[in-house]
C-alpha positions as a LaTeX table, in Angstrom:
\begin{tabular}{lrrr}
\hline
Residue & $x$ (\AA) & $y$ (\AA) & $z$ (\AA) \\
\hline
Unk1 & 14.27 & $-223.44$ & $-38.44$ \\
Unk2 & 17.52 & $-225.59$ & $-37.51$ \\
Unk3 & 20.97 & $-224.02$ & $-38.06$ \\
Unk4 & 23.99 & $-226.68$ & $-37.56$ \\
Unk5 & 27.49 & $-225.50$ & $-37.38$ \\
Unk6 & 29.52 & $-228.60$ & $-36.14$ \\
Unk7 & 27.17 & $-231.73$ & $-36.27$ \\
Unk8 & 28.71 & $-234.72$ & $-37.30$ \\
Unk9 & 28.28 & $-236.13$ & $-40.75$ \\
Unk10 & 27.14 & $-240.16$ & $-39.74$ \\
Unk11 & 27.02 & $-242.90$ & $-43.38$ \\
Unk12 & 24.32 & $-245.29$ & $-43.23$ \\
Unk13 & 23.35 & $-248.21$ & $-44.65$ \\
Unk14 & 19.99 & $-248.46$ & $-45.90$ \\
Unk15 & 17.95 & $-251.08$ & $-47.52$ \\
Unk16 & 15.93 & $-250.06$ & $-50.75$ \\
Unk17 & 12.31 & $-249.84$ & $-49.17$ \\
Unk18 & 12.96 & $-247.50$ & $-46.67$ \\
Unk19 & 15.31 & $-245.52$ & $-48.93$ \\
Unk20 & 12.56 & $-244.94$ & $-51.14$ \\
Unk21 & 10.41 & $-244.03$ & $-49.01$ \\
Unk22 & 12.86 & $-241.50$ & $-47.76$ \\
Unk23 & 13.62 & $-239.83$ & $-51.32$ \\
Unk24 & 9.56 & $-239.73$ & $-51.46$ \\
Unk25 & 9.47 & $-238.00$ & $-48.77$ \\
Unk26 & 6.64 & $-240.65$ & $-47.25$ \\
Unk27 & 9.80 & $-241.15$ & $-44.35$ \\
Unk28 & 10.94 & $-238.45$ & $-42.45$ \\
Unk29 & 12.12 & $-240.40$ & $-39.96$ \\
Unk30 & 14.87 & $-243.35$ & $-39.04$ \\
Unk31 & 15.07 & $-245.73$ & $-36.25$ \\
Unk32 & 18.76 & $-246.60$ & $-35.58$ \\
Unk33 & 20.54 & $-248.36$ & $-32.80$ \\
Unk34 & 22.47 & $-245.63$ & $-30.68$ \\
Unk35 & 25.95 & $-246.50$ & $-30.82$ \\
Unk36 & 27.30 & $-243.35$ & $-32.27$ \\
Unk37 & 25.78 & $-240.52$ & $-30.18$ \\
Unk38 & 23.46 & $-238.67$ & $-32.37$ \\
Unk39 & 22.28 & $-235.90$ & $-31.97$ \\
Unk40 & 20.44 & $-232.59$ & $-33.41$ \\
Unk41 & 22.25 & $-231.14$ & $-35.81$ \\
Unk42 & 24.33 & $-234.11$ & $-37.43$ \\
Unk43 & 23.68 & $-235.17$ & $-40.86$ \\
Unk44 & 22.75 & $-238.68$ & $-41.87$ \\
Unk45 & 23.80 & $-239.89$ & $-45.20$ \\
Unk46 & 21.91 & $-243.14$ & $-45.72$ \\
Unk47 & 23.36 & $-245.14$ & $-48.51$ \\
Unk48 & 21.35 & $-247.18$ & $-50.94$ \\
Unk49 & 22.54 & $-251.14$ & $-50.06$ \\
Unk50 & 21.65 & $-254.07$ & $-52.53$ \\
Unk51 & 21.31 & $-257.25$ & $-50.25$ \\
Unk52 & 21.28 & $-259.51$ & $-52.67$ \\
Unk53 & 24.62 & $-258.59$ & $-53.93$ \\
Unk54 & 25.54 & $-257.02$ & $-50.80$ \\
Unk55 & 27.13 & $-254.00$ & $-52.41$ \\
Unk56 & 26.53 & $-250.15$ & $-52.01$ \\
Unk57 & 24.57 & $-249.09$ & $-55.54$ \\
Unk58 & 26.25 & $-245.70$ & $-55.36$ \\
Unk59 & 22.75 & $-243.61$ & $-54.49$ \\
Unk60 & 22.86 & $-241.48$ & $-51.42$ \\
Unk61 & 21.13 & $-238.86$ & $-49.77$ \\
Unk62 & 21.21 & $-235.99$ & $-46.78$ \\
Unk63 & 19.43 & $-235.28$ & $-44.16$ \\
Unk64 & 19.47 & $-233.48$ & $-40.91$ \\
Unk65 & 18.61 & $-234.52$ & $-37.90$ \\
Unk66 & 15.74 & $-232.02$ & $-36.39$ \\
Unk67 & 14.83 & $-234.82$ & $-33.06$ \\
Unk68 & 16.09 & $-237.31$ & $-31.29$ \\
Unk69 & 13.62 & $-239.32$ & $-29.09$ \\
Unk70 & 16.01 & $-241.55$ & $-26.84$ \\
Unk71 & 15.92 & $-245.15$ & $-25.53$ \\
Unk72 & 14.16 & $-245.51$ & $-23.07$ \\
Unk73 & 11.89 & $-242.89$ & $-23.47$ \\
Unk74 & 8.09 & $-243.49$ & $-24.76$ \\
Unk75 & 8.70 & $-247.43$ & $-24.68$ \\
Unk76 & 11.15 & $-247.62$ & $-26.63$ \\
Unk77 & 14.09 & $-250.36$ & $-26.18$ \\
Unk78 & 17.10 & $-248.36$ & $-24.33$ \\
Unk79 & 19.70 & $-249.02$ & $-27.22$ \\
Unk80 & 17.79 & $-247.88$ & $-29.90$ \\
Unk81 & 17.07 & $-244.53$ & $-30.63$ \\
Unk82 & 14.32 & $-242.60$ & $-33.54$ \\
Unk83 & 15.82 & $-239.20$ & $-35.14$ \\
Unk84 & 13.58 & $-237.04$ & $-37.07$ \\
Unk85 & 14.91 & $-235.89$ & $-40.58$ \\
Unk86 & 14.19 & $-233.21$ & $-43.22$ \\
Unk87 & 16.21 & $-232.62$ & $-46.06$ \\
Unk88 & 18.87 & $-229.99$ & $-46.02$ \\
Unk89 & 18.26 & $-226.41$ & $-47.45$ \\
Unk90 & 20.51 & $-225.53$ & $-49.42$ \\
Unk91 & 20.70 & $-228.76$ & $-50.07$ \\
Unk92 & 23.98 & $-230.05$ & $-49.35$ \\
Unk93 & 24.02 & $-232.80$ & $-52.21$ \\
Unk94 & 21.75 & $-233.72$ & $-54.47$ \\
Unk95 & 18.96 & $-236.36$ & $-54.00$ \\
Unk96 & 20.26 & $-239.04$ & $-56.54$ \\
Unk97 & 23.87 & $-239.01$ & $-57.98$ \\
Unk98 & 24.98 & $-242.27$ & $-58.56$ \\
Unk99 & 28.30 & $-240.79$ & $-60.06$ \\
Unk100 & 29.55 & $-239.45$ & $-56.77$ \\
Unk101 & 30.97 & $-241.15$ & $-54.05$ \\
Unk102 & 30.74 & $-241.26$ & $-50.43$ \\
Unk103 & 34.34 & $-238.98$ & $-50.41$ \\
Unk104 & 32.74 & $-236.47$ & $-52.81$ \\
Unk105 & 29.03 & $-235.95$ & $-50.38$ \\
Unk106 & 31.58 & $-235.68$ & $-47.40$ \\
Unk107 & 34.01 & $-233.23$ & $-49.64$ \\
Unk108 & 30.66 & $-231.08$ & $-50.06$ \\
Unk109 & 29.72 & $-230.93$ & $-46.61$ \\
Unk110 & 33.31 & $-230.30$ & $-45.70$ \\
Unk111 & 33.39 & $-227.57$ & $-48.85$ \\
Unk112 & 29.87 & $-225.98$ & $-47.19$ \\
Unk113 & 31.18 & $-225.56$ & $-43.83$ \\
Unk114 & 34.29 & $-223.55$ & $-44.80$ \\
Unk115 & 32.72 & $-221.08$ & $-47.01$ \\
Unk116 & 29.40 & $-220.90$ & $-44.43$ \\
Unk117 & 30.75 & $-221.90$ & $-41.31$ \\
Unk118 & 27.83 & $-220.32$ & $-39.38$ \\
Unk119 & 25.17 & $-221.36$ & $-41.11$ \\
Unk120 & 23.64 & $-224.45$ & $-43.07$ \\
Unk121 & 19.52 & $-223.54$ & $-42.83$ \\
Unk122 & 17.06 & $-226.37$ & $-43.00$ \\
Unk123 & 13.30 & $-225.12$ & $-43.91$ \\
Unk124 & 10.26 & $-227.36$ & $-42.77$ \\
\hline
\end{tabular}
């Protein structure tokens, strides 16, 4: 069990394969370059991008980073970094809104932390 009290909330974009395979659950991982300082304990919202239009389709989810195996480390390239993921329990958002935007996840997650500052629980 993972308890995060101050992680950072990080927007992604994401490109509809691996987005899928996230919401299946088939992808509990994600391999990002590591120019924002991740860490355990931050929660990645990965965005759903069309590249064809090149335009956000308004799907999103959450997830909270439970690992963070660094560059350089096990081969891999020093400026890219993978991060374990599971999804957040209680979930902070919903796995599919297309309704709400990017301000209303990071209202939630703003919303969570004031009324349970201590304590957002992920299960595995």
């Amino acid at each position: 069990m993972i308890t995060m009290t101050t992680g950072r909330v990080h927007c992604l974009k994401c490109w509809p394969v691996p987005f899928d395979a996230m919401v299946a659950g088939a992808k509990p991982y994600e391999i990002r370059k590591d120019d924002r300082d991740y860490r355990v304990g931050d929660i990645l919202i990965p965005r759903l991008w069309n590249p064809t239009s090149q335009t956000y389709d308004g799907r999103h989810i959450a997830r909270l980073v439970t690992y963070k195996t660094s560059g350089g480390e096990w081969g891999l390239p020093p400026d890219l970094c993978v991060l374990g993921l599971v999804p957040c329990d209680p979930p902070l958002h919903p796995s599919y809104f297309v309704e709400d935007t990017i301000d209303d996840v990071m209202a939630h997650v703003i919303k969570m932390r004031q009324e349970r500052p201590t304590v957002i629980v992920v299960s595995r």
